[in-house]
C-alpha positions as CSV (number, residue, x, y, z in Angstrom):
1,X,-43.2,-202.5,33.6
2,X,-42.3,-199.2,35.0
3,X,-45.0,-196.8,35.6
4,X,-44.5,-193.1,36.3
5,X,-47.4,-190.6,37.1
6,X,-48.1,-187.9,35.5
7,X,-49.0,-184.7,37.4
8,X,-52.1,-183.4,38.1
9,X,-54.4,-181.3,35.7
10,X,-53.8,-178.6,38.5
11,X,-49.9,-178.5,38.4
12,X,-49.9,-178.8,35.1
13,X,-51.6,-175.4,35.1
14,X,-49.1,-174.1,37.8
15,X,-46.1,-175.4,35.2
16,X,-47.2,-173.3,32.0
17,X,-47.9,-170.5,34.3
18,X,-44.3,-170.8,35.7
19,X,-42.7,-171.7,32.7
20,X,-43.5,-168.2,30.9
21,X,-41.3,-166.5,33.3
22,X,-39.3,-168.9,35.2
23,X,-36.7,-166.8,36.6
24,X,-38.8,-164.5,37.9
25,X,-40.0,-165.1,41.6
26,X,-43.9,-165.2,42.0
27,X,-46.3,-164.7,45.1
28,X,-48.7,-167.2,45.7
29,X,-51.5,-165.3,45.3
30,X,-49.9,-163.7,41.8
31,X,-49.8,-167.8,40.9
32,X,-53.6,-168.2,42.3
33,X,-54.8,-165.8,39.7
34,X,-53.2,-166.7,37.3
35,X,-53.9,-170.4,37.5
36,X,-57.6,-169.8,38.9
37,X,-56.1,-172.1,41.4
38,X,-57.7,-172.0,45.1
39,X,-55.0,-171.6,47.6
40,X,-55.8,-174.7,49.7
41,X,-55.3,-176.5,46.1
42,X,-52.4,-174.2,45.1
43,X,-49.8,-174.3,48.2
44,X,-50.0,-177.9,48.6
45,X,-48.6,-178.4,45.4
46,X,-46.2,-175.6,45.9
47,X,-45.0,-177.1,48.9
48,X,-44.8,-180.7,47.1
49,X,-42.8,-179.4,44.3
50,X,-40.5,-177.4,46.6
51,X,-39.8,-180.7,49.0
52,X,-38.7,-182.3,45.6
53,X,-36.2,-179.6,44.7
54,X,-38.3,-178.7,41.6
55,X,-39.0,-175.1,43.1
56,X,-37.7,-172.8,45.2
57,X,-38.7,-170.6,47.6
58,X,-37.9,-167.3,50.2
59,X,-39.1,-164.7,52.2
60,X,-39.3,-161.4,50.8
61,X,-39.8,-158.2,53.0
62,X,-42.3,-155.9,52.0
63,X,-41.6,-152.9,50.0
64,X,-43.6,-150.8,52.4
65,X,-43.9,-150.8,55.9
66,X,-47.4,-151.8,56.0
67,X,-47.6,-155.7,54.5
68,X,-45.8,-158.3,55.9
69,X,-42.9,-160.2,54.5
70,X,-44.3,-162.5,51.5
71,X,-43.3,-166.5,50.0
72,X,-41.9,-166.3,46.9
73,X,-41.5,-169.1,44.2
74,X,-39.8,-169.8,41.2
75,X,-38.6,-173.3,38.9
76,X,-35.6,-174.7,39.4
77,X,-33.6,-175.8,36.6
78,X,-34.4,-179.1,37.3
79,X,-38.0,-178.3,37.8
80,X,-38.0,-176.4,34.5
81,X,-36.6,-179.3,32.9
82,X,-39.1,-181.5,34.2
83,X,-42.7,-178.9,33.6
84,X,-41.4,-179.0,30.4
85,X,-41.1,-182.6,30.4
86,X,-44.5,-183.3,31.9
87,X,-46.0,-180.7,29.5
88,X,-44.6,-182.0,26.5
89,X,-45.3,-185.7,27.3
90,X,-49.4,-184.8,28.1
91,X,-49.5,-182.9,24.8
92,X,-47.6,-185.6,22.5
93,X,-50.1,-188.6,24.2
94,X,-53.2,-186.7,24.4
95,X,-53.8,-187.9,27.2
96,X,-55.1,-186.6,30.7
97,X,-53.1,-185.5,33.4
98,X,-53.1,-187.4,36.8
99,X,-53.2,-190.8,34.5
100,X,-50.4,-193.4,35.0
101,X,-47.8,-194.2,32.0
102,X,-47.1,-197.6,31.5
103,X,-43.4,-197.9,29.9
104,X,-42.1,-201.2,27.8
C-alpha cells in the first residue's frame, strides 16, 4: 500500500495564498502576513518547496537606494499543479493536513 503525505496545515496556507496570484513574485514577509505565518515557520517551507522545484525564487534589487536587495517567490507550474492538487485532495476527504493517505 502506497502512502503519500499530505502537506502541512501551514503550507497549505502558503498554497491558497500563492495560488491567488501565482505568477506574481512575492516577498517573504508579503507571504508572512498574509498567511499569519511566523518566519522561522514560513522560510523553511519556502526553502523545502523551492529544493523540490515546486517554487521559484531570485534576488531582486531594491527600488530605492536605501533597502537591500530582497527574496522573491512564486509557484511553478508544477508546483501550481501540485497546491492545487494537495488543496483539492484535503477538501474532497475532509481530512486534516499533515495526515498520511493510504492508497489501494
Amino acid at each position: 500500500m502506497a502512502r503519500t503525505r499530505r502537506p502541512s496545515g501551514q503550507t497549505l496556507n502558503l498554497f491558497r495564498s500563492l495560488i491567488e496570484e501565482p505568477k506574481q513574485w512575492r516577498h517573504g514577509y508579503e507571504l508572512s502576513k498574509a498567511t499569519e505565518l511566523m518566519s522561522g515557520t514560513l522560510y523553511p517551507i519556502l526553502m523545502r518547496l523551492s529544493e523540490r522545484g515546486l517554487l521559484e525564487h531570485k534576488w531582486v534589487p531594491p527600488d530605492d537606494g536605501g533597502r537591500l536587495p530582497r527574496h522573491v517567490y512564486r509557484l511553478t507550474a508544477k508546483g501550481l499543479a501540485h497546491a492545487r492538487e494537495q488543496i483539492e485532495l484535503c477538501a474532497a476527504t475532509n481530512a486534516p493536513a499533515g495526515r498520511p493517505l493510504r492508497h489501494a
